[in-house]
C-alpha positions in Angstrom: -62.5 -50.3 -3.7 -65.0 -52.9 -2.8 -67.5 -53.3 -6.1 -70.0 -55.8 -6.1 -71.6 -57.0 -9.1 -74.9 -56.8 -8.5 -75.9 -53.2 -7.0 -74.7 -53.6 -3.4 -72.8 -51.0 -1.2 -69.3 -50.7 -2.5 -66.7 -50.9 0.5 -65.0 -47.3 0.7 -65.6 -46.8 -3.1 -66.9 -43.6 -5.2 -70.5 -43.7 -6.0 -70.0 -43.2 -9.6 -67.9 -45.9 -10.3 -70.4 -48.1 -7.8 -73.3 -46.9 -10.2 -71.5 -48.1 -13.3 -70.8 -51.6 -11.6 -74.3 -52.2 -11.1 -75.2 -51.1 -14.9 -72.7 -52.8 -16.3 -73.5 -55.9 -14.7 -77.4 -55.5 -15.6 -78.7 -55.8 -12.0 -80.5 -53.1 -9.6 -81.4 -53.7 -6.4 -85.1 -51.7 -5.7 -86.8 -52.2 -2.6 -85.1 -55.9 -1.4 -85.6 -57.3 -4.7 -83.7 -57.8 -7.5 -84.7 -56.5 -11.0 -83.1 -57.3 -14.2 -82.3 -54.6 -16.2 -80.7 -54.3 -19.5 -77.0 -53.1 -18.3 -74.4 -50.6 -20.2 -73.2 -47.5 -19.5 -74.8 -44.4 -20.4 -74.1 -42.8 -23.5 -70.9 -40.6 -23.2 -69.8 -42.0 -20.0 -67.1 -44.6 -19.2 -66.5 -47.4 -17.0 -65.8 -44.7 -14.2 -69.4 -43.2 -14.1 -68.5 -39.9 -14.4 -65.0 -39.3 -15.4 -62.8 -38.1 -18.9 -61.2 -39.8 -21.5 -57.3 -38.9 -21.3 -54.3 -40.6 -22.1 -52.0 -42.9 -19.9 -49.5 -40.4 -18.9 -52.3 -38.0 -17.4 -53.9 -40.5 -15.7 -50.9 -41.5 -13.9 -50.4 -37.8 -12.8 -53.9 -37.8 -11.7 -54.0 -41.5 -9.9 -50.4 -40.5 -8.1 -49.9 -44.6 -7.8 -48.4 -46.8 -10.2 -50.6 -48.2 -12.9 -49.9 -51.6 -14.0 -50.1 -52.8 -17.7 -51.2 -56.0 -18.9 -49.4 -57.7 -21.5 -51.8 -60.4 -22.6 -53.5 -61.4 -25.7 -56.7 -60.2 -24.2 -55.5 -56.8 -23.3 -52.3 -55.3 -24.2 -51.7 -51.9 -24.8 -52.1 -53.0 -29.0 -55.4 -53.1 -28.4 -55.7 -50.2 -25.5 -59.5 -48.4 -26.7 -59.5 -45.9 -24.0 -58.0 -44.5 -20.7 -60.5 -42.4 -18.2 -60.0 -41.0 -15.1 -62.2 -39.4 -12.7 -61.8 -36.6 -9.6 -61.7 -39.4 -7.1 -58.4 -40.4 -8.5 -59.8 -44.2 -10.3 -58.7 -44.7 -13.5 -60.2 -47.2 -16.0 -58.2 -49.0 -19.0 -60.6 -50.1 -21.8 -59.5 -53.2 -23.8 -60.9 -54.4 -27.3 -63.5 -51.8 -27.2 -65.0 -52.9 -23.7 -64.1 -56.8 -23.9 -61.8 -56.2 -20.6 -61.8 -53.4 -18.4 -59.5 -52.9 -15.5 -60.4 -50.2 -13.0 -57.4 -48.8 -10.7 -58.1 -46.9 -7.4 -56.9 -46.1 -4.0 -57.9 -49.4 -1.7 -59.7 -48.3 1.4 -59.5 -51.2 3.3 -56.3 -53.1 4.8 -56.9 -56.9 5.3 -58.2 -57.7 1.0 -58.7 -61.6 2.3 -60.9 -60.4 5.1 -62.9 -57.9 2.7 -62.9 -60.8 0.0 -64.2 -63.5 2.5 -66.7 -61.2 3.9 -68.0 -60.5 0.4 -68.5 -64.1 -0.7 -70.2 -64.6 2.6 -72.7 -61.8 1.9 -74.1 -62.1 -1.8 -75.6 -64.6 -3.6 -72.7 -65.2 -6.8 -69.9 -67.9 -7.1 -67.1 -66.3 -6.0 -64.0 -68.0 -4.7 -60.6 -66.7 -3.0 -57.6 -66.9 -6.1 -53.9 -65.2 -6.0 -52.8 -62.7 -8.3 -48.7 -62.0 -7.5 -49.2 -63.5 -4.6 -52.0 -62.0 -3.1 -55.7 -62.7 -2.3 -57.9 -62.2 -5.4 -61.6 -62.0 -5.6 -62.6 -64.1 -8.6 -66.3 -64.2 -9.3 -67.6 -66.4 -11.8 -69.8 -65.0 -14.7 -73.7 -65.1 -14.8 -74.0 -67.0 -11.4 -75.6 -64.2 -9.9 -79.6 -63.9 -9.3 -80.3 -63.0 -13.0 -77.3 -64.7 -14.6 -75.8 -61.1 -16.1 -72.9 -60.8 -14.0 -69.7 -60.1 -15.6 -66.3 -62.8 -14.7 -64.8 -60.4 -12.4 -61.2 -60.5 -10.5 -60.2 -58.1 -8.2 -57.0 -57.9 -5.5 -55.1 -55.0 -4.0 -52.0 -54.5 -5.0 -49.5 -52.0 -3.0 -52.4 -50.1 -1.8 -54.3 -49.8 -4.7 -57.6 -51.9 -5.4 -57.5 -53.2 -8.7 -60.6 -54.8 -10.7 -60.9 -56.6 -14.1 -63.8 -57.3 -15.3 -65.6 -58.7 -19.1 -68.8 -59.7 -20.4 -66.7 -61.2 -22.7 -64.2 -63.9 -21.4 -64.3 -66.1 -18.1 -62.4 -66.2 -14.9 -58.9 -67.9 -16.6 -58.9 -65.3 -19.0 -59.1 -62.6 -16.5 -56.6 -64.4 -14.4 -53.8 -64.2 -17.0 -54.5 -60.8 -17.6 -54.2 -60.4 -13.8 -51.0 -62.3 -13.9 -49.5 -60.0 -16.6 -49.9 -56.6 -14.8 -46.7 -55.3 -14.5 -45.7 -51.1 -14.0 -44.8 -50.8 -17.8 -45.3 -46.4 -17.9 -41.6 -45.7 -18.9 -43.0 -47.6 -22.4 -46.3 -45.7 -23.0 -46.7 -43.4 -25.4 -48.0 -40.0 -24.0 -50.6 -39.6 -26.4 -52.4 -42.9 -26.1 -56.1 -42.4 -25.1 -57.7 -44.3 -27.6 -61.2 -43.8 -29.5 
């Protein structure tokens, strides 16, 4: 799922989780211009817009595709917060209390260098083509879009599935690692584990 960081159409993506990426990242688009605003999520909502807080094991069953688990001093599942998931089958892992969040969702596009180019092409942020396994990442550098909120953002596809990690908190490398450490770790989880 195509997000971009500062309130433009998301490529095949839910709306709700579209909505979030642009307050998150503090930017609205009204009318051709860009206005600042102050960013977060709602009270009582997650990363996903609208969605629930569950555990790991649920949201697998809900997602039907593998969820991958990072294993990184950044985000591990020691410091797991939260696990949501919405109708439209995306599912958001919450690190450190929202220092790194990872989205997971079906990827409605094919050709992720193609989507990726066309993106950088198209907005006004630093962005550059990475790997992550292998595979062409999105990586968008923090605060270089028109108001200087954007998160560092990294995003690739990964056996169908369009996967995003994003924090106001670290930069690109950071993200990268984390990106790097994804591996299908479920056998391991504890059912329970939704976090608070």
């Amino acid at each position: 799922m195509r997000k971009r960081v500062y309130g433009a159409v998301a490529i095949g993506g839910a709306l709700a989780l579209i909505i979030t990426v642009v307050l998150v990242s503090g930017i609205v688009k009204l009318g051709g211009t860009v206005r600042c605003s102050e960013g977060g999520s709602p009270p009582g909502e997650g990363p996903l817009g609208t969605g629930k807080l569950t555990t790991i094991a649920a949201a697998q069953s809900v997602a039907r595709f593998p969820l991958l688990i990072p294993d990184v001093r950044a985000a591990r599942l020691a410091n797991l917060s939260q696990t949501w998931v919405n109708k439209q089958r995306n599912v958001a892992l919450v690190f450190a209390h929202g220092r790194v969040i990872i989205t997971f969702a079906p990827a409605f596009y094919s050709d992720a260098l193609k989507e990726f180019r066309r993106f950088i092409a198209q907005n006004h942020v630093t962005a550059a083509i990475g790997q992550v396994h292998g595979q062409a990442a999105l990586v968008i550098t923090p605060h270089t879009d028109a108001c200087g909120t954007n998160p560092a953002w990294v995003e690739f596809k990964h056996q169908g599935t369009d996967i995003n990690i994003y924090s106001a908190s670290y930069g690109t490398g950071t993200l990268l690692s984390v990106a790097d450490s994804l591996r299908q770790r479920i056998a391991r989880l504890p059912a329970s584990r939704s976090g608070n």
